[in-house]
C-alpha positions in Angstrom: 0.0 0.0 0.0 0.7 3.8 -0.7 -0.7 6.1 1.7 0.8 9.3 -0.1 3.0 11.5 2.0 1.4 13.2 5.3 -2.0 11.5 4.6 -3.7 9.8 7.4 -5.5 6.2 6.7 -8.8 6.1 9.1 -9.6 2.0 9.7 -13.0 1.9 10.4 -16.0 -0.4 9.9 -14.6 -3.7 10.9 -12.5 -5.5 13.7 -12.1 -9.2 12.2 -11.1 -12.0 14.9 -7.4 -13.0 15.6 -6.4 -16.4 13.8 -7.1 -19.8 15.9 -3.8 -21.6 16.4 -3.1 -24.1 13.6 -6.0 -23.1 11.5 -5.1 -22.6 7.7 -7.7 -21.3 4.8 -6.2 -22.6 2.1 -8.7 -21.5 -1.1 -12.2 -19.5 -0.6 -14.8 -19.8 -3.8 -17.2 -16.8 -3.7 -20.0 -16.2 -5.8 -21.6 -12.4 -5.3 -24.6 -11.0 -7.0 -24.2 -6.9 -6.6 -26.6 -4.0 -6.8 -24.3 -1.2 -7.5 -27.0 1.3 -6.5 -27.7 0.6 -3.2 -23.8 -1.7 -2.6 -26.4 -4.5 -1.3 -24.7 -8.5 -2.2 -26.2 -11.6 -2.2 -23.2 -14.0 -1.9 -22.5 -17.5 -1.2 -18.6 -18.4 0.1 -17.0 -21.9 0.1 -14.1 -22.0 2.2 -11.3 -24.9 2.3 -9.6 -24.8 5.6 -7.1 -27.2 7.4 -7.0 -27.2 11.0 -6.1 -29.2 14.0 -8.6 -32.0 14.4 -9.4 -31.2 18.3 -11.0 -28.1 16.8 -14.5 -27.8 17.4 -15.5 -24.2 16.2 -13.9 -21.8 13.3 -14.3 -18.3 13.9 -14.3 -15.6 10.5 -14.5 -12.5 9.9 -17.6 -11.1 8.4 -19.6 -7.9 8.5 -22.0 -8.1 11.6 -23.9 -5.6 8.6 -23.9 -8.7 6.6 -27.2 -11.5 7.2 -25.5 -15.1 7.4 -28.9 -17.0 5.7 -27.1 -20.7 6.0 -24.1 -22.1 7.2 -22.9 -25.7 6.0 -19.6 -28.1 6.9 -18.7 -30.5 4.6 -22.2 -30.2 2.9 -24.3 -30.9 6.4 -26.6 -27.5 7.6 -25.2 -26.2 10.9 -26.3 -23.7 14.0 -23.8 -20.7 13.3 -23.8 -17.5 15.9 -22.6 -13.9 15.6 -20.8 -12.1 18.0 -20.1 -8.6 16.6 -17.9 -9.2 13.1 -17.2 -12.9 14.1 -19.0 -15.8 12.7 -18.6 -19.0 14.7 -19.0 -22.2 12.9 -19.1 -25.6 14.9 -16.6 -28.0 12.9 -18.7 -31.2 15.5 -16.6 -34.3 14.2 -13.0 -35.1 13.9 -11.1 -34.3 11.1 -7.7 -32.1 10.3 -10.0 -30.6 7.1 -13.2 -29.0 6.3 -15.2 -27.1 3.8 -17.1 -24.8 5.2 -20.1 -22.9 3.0 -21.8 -19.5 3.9 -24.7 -18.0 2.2 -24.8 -14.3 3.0 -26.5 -11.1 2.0 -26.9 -6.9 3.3 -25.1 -3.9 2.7 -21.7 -4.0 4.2 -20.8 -1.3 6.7 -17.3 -1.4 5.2 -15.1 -2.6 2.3 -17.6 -2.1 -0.6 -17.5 1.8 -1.3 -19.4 4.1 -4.7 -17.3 6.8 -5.3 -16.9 9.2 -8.3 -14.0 10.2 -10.1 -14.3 11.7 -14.2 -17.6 12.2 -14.0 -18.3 8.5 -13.2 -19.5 6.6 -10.4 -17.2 3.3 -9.3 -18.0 0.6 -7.2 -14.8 -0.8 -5.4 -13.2 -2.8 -2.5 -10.9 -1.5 0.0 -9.8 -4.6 2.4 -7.0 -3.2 4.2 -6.2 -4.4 6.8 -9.6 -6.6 7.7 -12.5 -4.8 5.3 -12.2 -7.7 3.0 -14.6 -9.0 5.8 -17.1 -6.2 4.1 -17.7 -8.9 1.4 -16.5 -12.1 2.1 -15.8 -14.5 5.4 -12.3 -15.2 5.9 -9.4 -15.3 8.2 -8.7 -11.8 7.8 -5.1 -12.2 8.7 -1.7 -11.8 7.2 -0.4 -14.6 8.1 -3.1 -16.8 6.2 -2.8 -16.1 2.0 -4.9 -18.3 0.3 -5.8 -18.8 -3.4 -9.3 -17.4 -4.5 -12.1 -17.9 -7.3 -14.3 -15.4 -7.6 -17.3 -15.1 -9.7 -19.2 -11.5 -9.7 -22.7 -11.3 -11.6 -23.5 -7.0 -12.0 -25.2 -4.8 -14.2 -24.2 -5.8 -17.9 -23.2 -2.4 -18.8 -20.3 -2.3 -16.2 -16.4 -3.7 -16.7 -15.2 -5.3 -13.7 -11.7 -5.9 -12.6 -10.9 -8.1 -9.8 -7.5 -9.8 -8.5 -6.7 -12.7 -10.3 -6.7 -14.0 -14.0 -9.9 -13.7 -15.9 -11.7 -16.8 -17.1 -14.8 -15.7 -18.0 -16.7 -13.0 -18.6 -20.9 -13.8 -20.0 -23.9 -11.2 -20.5 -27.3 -12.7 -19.7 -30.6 -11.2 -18.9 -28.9 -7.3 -18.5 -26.2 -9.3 -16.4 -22.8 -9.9 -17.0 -21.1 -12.5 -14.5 -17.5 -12.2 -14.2 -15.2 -14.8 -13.0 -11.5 -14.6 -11.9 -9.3 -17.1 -10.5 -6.2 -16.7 -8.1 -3.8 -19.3 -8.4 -1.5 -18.7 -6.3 -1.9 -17.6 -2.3 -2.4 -13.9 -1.2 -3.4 -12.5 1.5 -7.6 -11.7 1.9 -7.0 -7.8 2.6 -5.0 -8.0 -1.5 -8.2 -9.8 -2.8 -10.1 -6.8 -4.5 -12.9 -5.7 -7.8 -13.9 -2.8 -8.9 -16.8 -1.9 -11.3 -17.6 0.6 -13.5 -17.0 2.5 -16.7 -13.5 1.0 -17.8 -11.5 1.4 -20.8 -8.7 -1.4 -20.9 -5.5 -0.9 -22.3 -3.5 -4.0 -23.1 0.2 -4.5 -22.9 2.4 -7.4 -23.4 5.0 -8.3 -21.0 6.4 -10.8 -18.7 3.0 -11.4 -18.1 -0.5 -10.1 -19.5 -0.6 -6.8 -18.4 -4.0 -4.8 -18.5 -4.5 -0.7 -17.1 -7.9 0.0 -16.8 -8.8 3.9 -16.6 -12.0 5.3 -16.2 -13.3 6.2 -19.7 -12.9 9.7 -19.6 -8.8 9.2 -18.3 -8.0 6.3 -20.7 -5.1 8.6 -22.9 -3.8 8.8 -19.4 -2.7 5.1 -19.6 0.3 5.7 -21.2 1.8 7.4 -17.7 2.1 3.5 -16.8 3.8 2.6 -20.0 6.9 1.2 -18.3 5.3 -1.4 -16.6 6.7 -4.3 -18.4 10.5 -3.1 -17.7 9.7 -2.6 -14.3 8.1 -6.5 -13.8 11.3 -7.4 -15.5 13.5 -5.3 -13.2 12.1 -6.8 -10.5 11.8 -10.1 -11.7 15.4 -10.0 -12.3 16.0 -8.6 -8.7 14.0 -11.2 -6.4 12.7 -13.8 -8.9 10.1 -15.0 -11.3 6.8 -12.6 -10.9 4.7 -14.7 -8.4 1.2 -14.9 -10.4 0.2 -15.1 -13.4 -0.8 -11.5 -14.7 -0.6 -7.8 -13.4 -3.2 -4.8 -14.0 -3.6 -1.8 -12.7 -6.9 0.1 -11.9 -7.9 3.7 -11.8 -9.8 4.2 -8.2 -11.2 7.0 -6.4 -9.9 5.9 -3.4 -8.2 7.8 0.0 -4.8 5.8 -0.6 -2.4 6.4 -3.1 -1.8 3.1 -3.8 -3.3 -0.5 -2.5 -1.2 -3.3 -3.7 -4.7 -5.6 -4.6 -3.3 -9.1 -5.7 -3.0 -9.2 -9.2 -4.7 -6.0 -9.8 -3.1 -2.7 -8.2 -5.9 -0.1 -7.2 -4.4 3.4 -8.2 -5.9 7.1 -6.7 -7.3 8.5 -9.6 -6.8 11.6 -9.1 -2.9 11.1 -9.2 -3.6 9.6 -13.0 -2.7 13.4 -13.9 -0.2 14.6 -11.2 3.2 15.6 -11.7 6.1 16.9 -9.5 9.1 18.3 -10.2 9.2 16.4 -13.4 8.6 12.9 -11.7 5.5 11.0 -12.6 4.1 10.1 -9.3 1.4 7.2 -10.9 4.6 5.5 -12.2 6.1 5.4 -8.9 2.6 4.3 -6.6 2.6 1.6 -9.4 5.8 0.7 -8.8 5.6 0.5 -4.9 2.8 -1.9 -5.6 3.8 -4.0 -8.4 7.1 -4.4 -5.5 4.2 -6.0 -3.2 3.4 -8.2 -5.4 6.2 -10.0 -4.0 7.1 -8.3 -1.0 3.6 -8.5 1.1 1.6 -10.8 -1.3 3.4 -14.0 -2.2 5.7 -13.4 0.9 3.7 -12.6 3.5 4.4 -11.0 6.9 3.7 -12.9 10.2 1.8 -10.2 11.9 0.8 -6.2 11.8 3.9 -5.2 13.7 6.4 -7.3 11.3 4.3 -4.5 8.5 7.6 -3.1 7.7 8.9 -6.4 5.7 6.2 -4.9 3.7 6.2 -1.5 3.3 9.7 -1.3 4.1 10.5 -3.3 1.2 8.2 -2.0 -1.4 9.3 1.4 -0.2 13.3 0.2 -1.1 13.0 -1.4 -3.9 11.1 1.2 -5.8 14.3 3.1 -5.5 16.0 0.5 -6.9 14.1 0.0 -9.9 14.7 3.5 -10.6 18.2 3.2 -9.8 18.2 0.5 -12.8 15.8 2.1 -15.5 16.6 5.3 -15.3 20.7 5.3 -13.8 22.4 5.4 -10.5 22.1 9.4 -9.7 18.3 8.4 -9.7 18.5 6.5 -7.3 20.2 8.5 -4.9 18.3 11.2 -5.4 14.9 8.9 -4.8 16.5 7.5 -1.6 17.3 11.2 -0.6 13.9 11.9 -0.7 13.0 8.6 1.2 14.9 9.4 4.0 13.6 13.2 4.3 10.1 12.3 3.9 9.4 11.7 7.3 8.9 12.9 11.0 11.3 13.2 13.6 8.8 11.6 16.0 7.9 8.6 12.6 11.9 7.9 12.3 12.7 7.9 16.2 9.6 5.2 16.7 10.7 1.6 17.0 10.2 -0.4 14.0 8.8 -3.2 15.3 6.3 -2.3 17.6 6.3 -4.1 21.0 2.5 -4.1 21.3 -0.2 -2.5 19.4 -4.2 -2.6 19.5 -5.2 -2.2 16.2 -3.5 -2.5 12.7 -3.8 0.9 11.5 -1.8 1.9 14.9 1.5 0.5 12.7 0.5 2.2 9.6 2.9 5.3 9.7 6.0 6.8 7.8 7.7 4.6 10.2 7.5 1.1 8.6 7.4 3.1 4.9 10.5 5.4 5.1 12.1 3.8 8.0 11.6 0.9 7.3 13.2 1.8 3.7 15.7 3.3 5.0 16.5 -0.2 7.2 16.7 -2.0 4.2 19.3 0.2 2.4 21.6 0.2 5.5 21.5 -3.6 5.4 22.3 -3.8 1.9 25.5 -1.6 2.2 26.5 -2.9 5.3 26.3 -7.0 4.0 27.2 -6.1 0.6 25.0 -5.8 -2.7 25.5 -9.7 -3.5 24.6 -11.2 -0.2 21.9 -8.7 0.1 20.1 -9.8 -3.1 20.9 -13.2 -3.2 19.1 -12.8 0.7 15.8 -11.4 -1.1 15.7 -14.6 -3.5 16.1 -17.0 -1.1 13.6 -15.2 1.2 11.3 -15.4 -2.2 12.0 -19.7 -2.1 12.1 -20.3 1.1 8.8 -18.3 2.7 6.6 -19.2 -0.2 4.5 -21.0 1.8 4.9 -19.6 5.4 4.8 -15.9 7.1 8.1 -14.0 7.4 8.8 -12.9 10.9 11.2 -9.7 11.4 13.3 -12.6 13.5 12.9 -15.0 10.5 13.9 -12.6 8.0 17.6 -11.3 10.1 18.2 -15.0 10.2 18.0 -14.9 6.8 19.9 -12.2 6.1 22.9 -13.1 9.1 22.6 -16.9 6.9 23.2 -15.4 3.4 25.9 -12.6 4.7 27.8 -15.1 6.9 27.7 -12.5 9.8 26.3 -11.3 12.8 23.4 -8.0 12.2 22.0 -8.1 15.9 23.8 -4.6 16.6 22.3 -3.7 13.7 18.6 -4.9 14.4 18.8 -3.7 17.8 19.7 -0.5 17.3 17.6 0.4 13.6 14.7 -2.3 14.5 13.8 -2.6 17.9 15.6 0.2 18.9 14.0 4.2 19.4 15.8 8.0 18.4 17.8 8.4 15.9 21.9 9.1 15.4 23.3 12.5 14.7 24.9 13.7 11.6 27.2 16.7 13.3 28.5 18.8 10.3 31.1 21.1 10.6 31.9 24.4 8.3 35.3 26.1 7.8 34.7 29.0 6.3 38.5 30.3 5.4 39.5 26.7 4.1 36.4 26.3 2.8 36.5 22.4 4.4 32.9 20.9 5.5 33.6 17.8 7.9 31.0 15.6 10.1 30.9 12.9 12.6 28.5 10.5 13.5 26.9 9.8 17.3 24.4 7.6 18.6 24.2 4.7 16.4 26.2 2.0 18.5 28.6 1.5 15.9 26.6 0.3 13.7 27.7 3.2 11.2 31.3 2.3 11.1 32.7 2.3 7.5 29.1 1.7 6.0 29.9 3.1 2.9 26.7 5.3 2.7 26.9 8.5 0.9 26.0 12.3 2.0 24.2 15.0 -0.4 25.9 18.2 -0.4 24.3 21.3 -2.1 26.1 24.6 -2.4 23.8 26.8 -4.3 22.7 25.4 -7.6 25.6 22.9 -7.5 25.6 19.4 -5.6 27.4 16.5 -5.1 27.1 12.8 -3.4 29.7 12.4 -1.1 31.0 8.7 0.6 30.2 9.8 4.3 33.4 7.6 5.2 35.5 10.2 3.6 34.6 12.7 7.0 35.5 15.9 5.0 35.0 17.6 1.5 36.0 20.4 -0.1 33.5 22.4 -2.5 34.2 25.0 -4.7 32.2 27.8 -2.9 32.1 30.1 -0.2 28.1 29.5 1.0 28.2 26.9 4.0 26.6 24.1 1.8 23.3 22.1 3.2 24.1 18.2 3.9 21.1 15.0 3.9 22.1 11.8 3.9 21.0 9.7 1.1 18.8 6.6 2.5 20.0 6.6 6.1 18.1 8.4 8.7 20.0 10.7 11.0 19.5 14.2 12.7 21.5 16.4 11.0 23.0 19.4 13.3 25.3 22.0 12.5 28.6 22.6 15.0 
């Protein structure tokens, strides 16, 4: 997800149970009738789900908006009961497996939104973090990707986009039913449709790659042209894309970004934006196509471990432009990670010891921090450990959660040394070093020091961007002094590392 700088993410609506030890939902089948006037479903949801065999009751999330009509295990009708947005199912017999069938029907209270963007009205999901529990019963966890087939039957006139591959698509009676299939696991708050008024614009790529854009927009699909090079960039970084096509769609929603298995939501309104000669669509795709991987096919363990996440998809997008476009923009993107945040967001731990809800470790903090924790690992291990580190990560959590403690194990495994200063001090640790410059004005010698990061800093060969006037220059900050060519004491940030910077 993109939240766009200094934007504030409300969670609201929904508060989906905590996973059951042991319990796994391994692929949902919905079927959902919509009424995009009134956002009212009629659904039916078949869930697969392992789980220990002493388990007597499953609990989902679902909206308590939402009517439960029937409930059914393994085909035989049971007594269900609702408590808030939990739906308690009684498994009754033995057995490490069950299929578990809900027939369901209202107007959620969350998830399922109509907004309007160029001069259109758009029905969408928004399932971060548990919302997906708007629309459909699930574990509405993390930790629990599963694979999805989802059939949607709406107003013929309408185009629908939802996450996964298309595999049909039939008009009826005024209805068109749409279906899509996930085949590979992600996790239910990435599972996402939207419908409306769609122009699709096809490229070919790595994989079929499809931009819708609200009608009135669709010229405005050539902003995302790049997005074949950038699926190969990345693919080349941490692996093989994970499923088996990519879209984006234009959504007039409050994030910037919402990495939606399969099928990216963009803002809309950022369709047309640009600063400073940047093309700020481009980049909130490219944070999310990073997802794809980072977040969706690896998946963190829990909320606070978010930073795996965001952290990554925040990095990487640097990277990629370090790749496509050359080396200076790369720096100058990781510049800009590491000022784009708070003194009070970058002095936060990383990893939160406790926290009651999930949108309590959305922040800056696991975005740019938790960027700017990446970057420091990779120059302190070394750019071939460090990658090597992501592609095994890719193999080896394929089919189970990535912990923060999992993932330094990784790391320490590929790097063949010890990063616990480091994780102490950047991950679990609070505050943030000092960059101390200092200005001679007659030899016209800038010098710095560093304080307060344990050591950890030590001939990590990060860099520092000087500016004197219009000119500018990316210094190695193990050099400790530099010489420019004017008089002006020149301004100093460092490039992807976060410290206080304070003049002597």
């Amino acid at each position: 997800m993109s939240v766009g700088c200094g934007e504030d993410v409300v969670d609201d609506g929904v508060e989906a149970p905590r996973p059951q030890p042991g319990v796994d939902v391994t692929h949902v089948r919905a079927e959902i009738a919509l009424d995009p006037a009134t956002l009212r479903l009629d659904a039916t949801a078949a869930l697969d789900v392992a789980h220990p065999d002493t388990l007597t009751r499953l609990r989902l999330g679902l909206d308590d908006a939402l009517e439960v009509v029937t409930a059914s295990v393994d085909g035989e009708p049971v007594l269900f009961w609702r408590e808030a947005d939990t739906l308690t199912v009684p498994l009754g017999r033995r057995a490490d497996a069950s299929r578990v069938e809900v027939a369901y029907r209202g107007v959620p209270a969350a998830g399922l939104y109509a907004d309007e963007a160029a001069g259109q009205t758009v029905l969408y999901t928004d399932g971060w973090p548990d919302r997906t529990a708007g629309w459909l019963p699930a574990v509405h966890h993390p930790s629990d990707p599963a694979t999805l087939d989802l059939t949607l039957d709406v107003p013929e006139a309408a185009e629908v986009v939802a996450t996964g591959r298309a595999v049909g698509d039939s008009l009826a009676g005024g209805r068109r039913v749409a279906r899509f299939v996930l085949d590979a696991p992600a996790p239910p708050y990435t599972w996402a449709f939207a419908v409306g008024d769609f122009t699709v614009t096809e490229q070919d790529g790595p994989v079929p790659i499809r931009h819708a854009l609200l009608a009135a927009d669709a010229a405005l699909a050539a902003r995302l042209d790049r997005t074949p090079e950038v699926i190969e960039t990345l693919a080349a970084v941490l692996g093989r894309y994970p499923y088996e096509t990519y879209a984006t769609v234009q959504v007039p929603m409050a994030y910037a970004g919402m990495e939606n298995a399969t099928a990216s939501f963009l803002r809309a309104d950022l369709y047309g934006a640009r600063a400073e000669g940047r093309n700020p669509i481009e980049e909130v795709n490219i944070h999310e196509v990073v997802h794809q991987w980072w977040g969706n096919a690896v998946v963190p363990a829990d909320w606070r471990d978010l930073w795996l996440s965001e952290g990554a998809a925040t990095y990487l997008t640097t990277e990629v432009y370090a790749r496509l476009d050359g080396p200076t923009a790369g720096r100058r993107f990781r510049t800009l990670m590491a000022r784009e945040i708070s003194p009070n967001d970058a002095a936060r731990r990383l990893v939160p010891a406790t926290y009651d809800d999930p949108g309590d470790v959305l922040s800056a903090t696991v975005y740019q921090k938790g960027g700017a924790v990446f970057h420091l690992i990779r120059l302190t291990i070394g750019n071939t450990a460090f990658f090597e580190a992501l592609r095994q990560i890719q193999r080896d959590y394929a089919d189970r959660p990535l912990s923060t403690r999992a993932f330094q194990a990784a790391l320490e495994a590929e790097a063949g040394r010890d990063l616990g200063p480091l994780f102490e001090r950047w991950v679990w640790g609070e505050g943030v070093p000092t960059l101390r410059t200092r200005w001679d004005a007659p030899t016209r010698t800038l010098s710095w020091s560093i304080a307060g990061d344990a050591g950890t800093l030590a001939g990590v060969p990060f860099e520092l961007y000087v500016r004197q006037g219009d000119r500018s220059w990316f210094v190695p900050a193990t050099d400790g002094v530099f010489t420019p060519d004017g008089d002006a004491r020149p301004a100093v940030e460092p490039v992807g590392v976060l410290l206080t910077v304070e003049r002597d």
